[in-house]
N, C-alpha and C positions, 0 to 999 in steps of 0.2 A: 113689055116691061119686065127686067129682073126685079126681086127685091130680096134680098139677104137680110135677116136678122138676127142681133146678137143680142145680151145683155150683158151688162159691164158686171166685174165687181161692185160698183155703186149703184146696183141695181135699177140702172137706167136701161131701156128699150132703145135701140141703136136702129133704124130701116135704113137699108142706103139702097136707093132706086137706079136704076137706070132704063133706058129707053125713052119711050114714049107714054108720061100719064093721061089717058082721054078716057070718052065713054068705055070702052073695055076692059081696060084694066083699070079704073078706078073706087071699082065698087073694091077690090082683091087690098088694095091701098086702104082704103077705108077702114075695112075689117079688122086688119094689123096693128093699125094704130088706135081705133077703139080698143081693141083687147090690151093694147099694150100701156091703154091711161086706165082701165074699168079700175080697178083696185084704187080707193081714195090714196092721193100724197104721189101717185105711179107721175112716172116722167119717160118722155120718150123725145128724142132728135132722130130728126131726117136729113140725111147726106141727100143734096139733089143734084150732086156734081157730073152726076152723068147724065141728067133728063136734058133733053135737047129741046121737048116738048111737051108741053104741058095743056091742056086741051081748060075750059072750063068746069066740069063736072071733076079734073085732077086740084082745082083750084080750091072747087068746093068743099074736096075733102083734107083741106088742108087748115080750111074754115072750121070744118067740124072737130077736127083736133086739136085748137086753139083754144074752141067753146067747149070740149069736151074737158080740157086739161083743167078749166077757169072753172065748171062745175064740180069737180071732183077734188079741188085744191093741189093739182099737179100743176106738172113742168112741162112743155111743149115748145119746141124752139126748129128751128128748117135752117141748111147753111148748105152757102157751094150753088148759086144760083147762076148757071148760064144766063149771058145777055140775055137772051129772047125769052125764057122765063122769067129772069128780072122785068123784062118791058112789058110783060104781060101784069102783071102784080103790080107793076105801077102805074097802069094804064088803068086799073081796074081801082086803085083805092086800096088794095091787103095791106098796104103796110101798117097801117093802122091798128090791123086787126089780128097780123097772121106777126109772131114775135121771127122776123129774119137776119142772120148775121152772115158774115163772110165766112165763118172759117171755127173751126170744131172747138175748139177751144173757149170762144165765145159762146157758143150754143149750150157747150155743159157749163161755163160761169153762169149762162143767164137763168137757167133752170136750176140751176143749184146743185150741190153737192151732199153727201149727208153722212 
């Protein structure tokens, strides 16, 4: 897994992933995106337009930064999903849980701006 991260001038957390999310690299994923909501009101999107694969435990931590954003009164939003990532999340029930959109644009409307 690469993962680059930026912060905007709207002081939004930017991760854009690529490779493969699984047991390996998903603790490293994990870490980036709690630090990047710990601050109450933080907001962070994940570009997943490169992950090709996304293992369970990359699922979960996308779970965790859903629930972490919902306790801290932040913004957490995922876009750019390959099929076979999308089929996995919707196999699984996230969409529910995990806020997904198509395209960047969408991900900063849905978290807000400030």
């Amino acid at each position: 897994m690469e993962l680059k991260k930026e912060t905007g001038g709207d002081g939004i957390a930017y991760l854009r992933i690529a490779g493969h999310v699984d047991a390996l690299t998903a603790p490293q994923l994990e870490k980036e995106i709690v630090a990047a909501l710990a601050a109450p009101g933080s907001r962070c999107i994940v570009d997943l337009f490169q992950v090709a694969y996304m293992s369970s435990a990359g699922l979960r931590v996308l779970v965790v930064g859903a629930k972490t954003a919902e306790n801290t009164g932040g913004g957490f939003a995922v876009y750019g999903l390959q099929s076979a990532v999308r089929k996995v999340l919707s196999a699984v029930g996230f969409f529910s849980c995990i806020p997904v959109f198509e395209t960047e644009s969408e991900a900063l409307q849905a978290v807000g701006r400030r």
